[in-house]
Structure formats: structure tokens, C-alpha cells
N, C-alpha and C positions, 0 to 999 in steps of 0.2 A: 320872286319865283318866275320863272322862265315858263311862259306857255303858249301853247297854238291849236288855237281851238278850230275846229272844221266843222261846214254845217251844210247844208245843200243837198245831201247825196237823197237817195229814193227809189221807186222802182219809176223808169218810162217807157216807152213802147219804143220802137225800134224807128230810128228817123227822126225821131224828140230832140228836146234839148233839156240843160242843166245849169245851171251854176252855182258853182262852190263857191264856200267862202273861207277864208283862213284868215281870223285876229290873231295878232301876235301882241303879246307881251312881257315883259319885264327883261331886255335885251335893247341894245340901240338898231331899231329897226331900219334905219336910213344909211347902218353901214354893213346890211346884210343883203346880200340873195336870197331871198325864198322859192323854194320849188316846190311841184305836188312828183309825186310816185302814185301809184298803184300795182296791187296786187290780185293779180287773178285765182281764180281757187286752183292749187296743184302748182302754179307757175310765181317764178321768183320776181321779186319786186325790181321794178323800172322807173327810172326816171322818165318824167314825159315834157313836162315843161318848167320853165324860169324863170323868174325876175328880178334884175340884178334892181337894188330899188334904189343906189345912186345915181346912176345914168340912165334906167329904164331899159338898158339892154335884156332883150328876149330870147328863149333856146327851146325850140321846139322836136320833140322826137317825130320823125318820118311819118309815124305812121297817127298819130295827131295833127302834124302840119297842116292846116287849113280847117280845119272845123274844130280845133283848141283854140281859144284866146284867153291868154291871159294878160291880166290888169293889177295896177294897186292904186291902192286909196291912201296915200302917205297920212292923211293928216287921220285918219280912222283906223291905223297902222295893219291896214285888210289887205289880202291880194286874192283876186276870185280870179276862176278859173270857164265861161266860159263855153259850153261842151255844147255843139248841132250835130245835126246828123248824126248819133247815137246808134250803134249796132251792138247786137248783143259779142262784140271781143274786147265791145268795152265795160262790162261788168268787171266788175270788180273793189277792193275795199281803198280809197283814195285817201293817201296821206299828204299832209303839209308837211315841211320840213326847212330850215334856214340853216344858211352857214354865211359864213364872210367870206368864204371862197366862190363864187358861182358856178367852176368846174365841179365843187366837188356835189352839184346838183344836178350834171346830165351826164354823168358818168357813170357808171353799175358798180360802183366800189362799196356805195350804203353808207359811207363814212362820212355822215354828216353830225354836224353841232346839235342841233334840236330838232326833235321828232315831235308830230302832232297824234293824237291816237285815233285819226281815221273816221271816215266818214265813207259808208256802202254805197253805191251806184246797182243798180240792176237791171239793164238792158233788158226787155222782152220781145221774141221774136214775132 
């Protein structure tokens, strides 16, 4: 059984930090991309960041670019995610997600292999 559990999320104060974590299992993890999404209340889900976990390659959205990092743990088959400087447009419910494509992880299409069910963030101002 295919899964990707997320764990991290919480309420911080605005300027904080975070990080997530996303295990995956029962898939060959070393020949997938895992990304996170989030979703804000009212507004439709985004890709924000990447990790292609063969060659490490990284994809960051604009508006995460420098205070997202993201990492994996190959041999704990983890990739955390990360998060400084915390403003409240960053609440929202953050999902894990893989595919074998990496595109199809920072594109808005949603058309990904495996979904994780999410873990809350809540920015306070």
C-alpha cells in the first residue's frame, strides 16, 4: 500500500519557522519526485516545491524561493520541507505528493501519482 504520511504542520507566529516531514511508502522511492502543494482557505491548490530524489534536482515557486527548503532523507525514504520567515499567506493545509514525472510537481495541472492527506500550517499575525 502506497503512502505519504506528513507531519510538522502547527500554529507559529508570524516570522517562525517550520518543518515538515513527508515518509513515503510502498513505491520505489529513488525513482520518484516528491513535492508539497498547499492549500489556502477559498483558494486552489499550488505546487510550491520539489525533489526529484534521483539526482537531487530542486523547483521552487516564486513566491517560497528563499525561505523554503527542501531536503530528502533517501535512506528514511523522508523529504521535509523546511519553512523561515513565516507570514500569515502562508497558512494553509500542506500536502505531500510523488510522481515519476517532476513536472508533473510544479505545474497546476494536480495530476499527480500519489497524494499524502495533509498536514495544517497556521501563520499568526
Amino acid at each position: 500500500e502506497v503512502q505519504l504520511v506528513e507531519s510538522g504542520g502547527g500554529l507559529v507566529q508570524a516570522g517562525g519557522s517550520l518543518r515538515l516531514s513527508c515518509v513515503a511508502s510502498g513505491f520505489a522511492f529513488d525513482e520518484y519526485a516528491i513535492g508539497w502543494f498547499r492549500q489556502a482557505p477559498g483558494k486552489e491548490r499550488e505546487g510550491i516545491s520539489c525533489i526529484d530524489i534521483s539526482d537531487g534536482g530542486t523547483y521552487y515557486r516564486s513566491s517560497v524561493k528563499g525561505r523554503f527548503t527542501i531536503s530528502s532523507d533517501n535512506a528514511k525514504n523522508t523529504v521535509y520541507l523546511q519553512m523561515v520567515n513565516l507570514n500569515s499567506d502562508d497558512t494553509a493545509v500542506y500536502y505531500c505528493a510523488a510522481d515519476r514525472r517532476p513536472k508533473a510537481l510544479y505545474t497546476d495541472s494536480l495530476i499527480v501519482e500519489y497524494w499524502g492527506k495533509g498536514t495544517l500550517v497556521t501563520v499568526s499575525s
